[in-house]
C-alpha positions in Angstrom: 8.3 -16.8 -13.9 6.9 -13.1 -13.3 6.1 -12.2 -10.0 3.0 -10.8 -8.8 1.8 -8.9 -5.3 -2.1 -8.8 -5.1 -3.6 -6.2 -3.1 -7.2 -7.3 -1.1 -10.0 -5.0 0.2 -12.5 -7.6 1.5 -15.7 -7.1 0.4 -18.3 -7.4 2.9 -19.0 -10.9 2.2 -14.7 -11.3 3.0 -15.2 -9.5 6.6 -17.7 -11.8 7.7 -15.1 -14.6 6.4 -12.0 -14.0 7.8 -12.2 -17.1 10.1 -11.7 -18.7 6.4 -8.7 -17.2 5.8 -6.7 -20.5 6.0 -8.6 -22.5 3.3 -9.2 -18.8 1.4 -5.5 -19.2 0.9 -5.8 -22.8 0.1 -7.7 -21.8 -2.6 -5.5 -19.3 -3.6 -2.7 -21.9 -4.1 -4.3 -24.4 -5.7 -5.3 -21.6 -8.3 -2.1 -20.9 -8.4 -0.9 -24.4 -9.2 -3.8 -25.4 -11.7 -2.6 -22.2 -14.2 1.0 -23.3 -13.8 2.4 -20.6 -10.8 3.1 -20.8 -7.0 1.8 -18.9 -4.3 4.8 -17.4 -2.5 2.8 -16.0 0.4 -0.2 -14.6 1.9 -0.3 -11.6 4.5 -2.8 -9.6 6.5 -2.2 -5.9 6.4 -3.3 -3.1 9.0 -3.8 0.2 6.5 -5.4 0.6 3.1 -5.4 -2.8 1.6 -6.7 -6.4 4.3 -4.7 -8.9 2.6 -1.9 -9.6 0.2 -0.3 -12.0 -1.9 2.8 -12.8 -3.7 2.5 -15.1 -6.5 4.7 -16.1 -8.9 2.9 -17.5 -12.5 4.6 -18.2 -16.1 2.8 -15.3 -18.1 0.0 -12.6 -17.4 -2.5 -15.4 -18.8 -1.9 -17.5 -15.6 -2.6 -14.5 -14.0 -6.2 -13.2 -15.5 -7.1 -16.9 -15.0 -6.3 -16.5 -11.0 -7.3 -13.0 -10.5 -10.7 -14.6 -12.2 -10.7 -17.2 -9.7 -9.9 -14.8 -6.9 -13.1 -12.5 -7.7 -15.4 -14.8 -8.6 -15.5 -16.3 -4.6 -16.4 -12.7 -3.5 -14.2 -12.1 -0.7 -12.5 -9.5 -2.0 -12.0 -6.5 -5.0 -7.9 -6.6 -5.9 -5.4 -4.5 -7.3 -2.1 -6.2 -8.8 1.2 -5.0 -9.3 3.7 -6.8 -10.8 7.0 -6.7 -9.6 10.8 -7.1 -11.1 13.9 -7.7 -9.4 16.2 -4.6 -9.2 18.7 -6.6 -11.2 16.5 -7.2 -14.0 15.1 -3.6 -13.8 18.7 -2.4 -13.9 19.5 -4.3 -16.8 16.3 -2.9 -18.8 17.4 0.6 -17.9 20.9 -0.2 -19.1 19.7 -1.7 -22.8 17.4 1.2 -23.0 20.3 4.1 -22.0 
């Protein structure tokens, strides 16, 4: 499965929210779980971004389907990176040398 960190900014509607943060990420999951991935975690930041998650989902499909999901509620505009273990990164940088 690829893995996935989400970056929040809560939108203004998400500020006035945050006491819903626990079924928020509830949601999250089971968006997670209905396009076939797992929600690893959920964290609140102090800095540039409010929020984050890690997700793991079987292809960037899964993904468009739960960033979709995460947009549409309105609690918050997101930025994804996705991320690769160093061994895998090492061993793309080895087939490539």
């Amino acid at each position: 499965m690829a893995v996935y960190t989400i970056l929040w900014n809560f939108t203004d509607e998400g500020v006035r929210s945050t006491k819903d943060l626990p079924e928020i990420r509830q949601r999250v999951s089971q968006s997670c779980v209905d396009n076939g991935g797992t929600l690893r975690d959920m964290f609140l930041c102090i800095g540039e971004y409010d929020a984050l998650t890690i997700i793991d989902t079987p292809d960037d499909n899964a993904l468009v389907h739960i960033l979709t999901d995460i947009t549409s509620w309105g609690f918050a505009h997101t930025q994804t990176l996705k991320c690769l273990p160093v061994s895998e990164y090492a061993a793309v940088i080895k087939k490539a040398a």
